[in-house]
N, C-alpha and C positions, 0 to 999 in steps of 0.2 A: 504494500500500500504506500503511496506518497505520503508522505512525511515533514513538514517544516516546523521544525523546530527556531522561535525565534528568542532573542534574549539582545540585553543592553541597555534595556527602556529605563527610565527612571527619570527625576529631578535631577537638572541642571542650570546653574546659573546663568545670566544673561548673556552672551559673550563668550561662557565657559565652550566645552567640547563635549562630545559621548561617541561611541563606537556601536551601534546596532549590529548584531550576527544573523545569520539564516543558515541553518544547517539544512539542505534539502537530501532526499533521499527516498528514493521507492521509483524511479523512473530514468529518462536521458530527457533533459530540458536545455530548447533552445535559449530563453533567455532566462535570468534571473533577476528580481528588481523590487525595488520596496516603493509602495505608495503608502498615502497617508490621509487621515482623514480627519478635523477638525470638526468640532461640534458648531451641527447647521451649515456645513458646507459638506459638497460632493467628494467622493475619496478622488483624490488625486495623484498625477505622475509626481516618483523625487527622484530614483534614477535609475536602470539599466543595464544592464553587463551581457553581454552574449558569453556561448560558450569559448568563442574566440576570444575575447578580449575588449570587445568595443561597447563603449559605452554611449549614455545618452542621460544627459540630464532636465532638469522643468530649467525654466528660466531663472524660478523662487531660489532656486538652490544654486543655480551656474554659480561656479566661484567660493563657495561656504561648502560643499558635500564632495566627497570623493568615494565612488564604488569601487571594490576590489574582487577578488575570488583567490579561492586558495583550493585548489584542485586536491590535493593532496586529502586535506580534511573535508572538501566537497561543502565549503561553507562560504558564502558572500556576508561581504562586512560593508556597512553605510558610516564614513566617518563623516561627522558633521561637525564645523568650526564656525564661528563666530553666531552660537544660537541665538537666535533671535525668540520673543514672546508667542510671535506671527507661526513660530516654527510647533508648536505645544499642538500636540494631534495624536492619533492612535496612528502607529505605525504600522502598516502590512507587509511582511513579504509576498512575495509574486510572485511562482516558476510558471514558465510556461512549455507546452511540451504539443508540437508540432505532430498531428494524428493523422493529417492528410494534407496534398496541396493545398493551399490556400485557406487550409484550417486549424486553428490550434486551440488547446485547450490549457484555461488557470487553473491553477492551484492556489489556494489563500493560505498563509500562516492565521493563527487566532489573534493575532495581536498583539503589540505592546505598547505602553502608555509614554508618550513624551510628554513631561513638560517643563518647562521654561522660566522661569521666574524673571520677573524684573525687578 
């Protein structure tokens, strides 16, 4: 069975840093990626990793978020710096896993809580 294990969430200072993991496992996923979703608003994109290497970030985060992957331990990490308040949301990971041409299927992690303080 697909499996995401997420972890990192918690209180963080304004300014301060955190490191979100995703440990995915039970499939082969095209991409892997964390979005988020703030109370009263829509979940949205934070960034992206294929199994190559290529990333993709929202515009909220270009420049403050960096995604990585560690093949090894088959887990993606969302480093986030300069947090902002704006940034305080539930965090999702995301694998996605390609089942036919032009179709693929999500996977959701349960969540983990960001917030922010100012």
């Amino acid at each position: 069975q697909v499996q995401l294990v997420e972890s990192g969430g918690g209180l963080v200072q304004a300014g301060g840093s955190l490191r979100l993991s995703c440990a995915a496992s039970g499939s082969r996923f095209s991409t892997i990626g964390w979005y988020r979703q703030a109370p009263g608003k829509q979940r949205e994109l934070v960034a992206t990793i294929t199994n190559s290497g290529s990333t993709n970030y929202a515009d909220s985060v270009e420049g403050r978020c960096t995604i990585s992957r560690d093949n090894a331990k088959n887990t993606v990490y969302l480093q986030m710096y300069s947090a902002k308040p704006e940034d305080t949301a539930v965090y999702y990971c995301n694998a996605r896993a390609t089942v036919a041409l032009g179709f693929s299927v999500d996977y959701w992690g349960q969540g983990t809580q960001v917030t922010v303080s100012s």
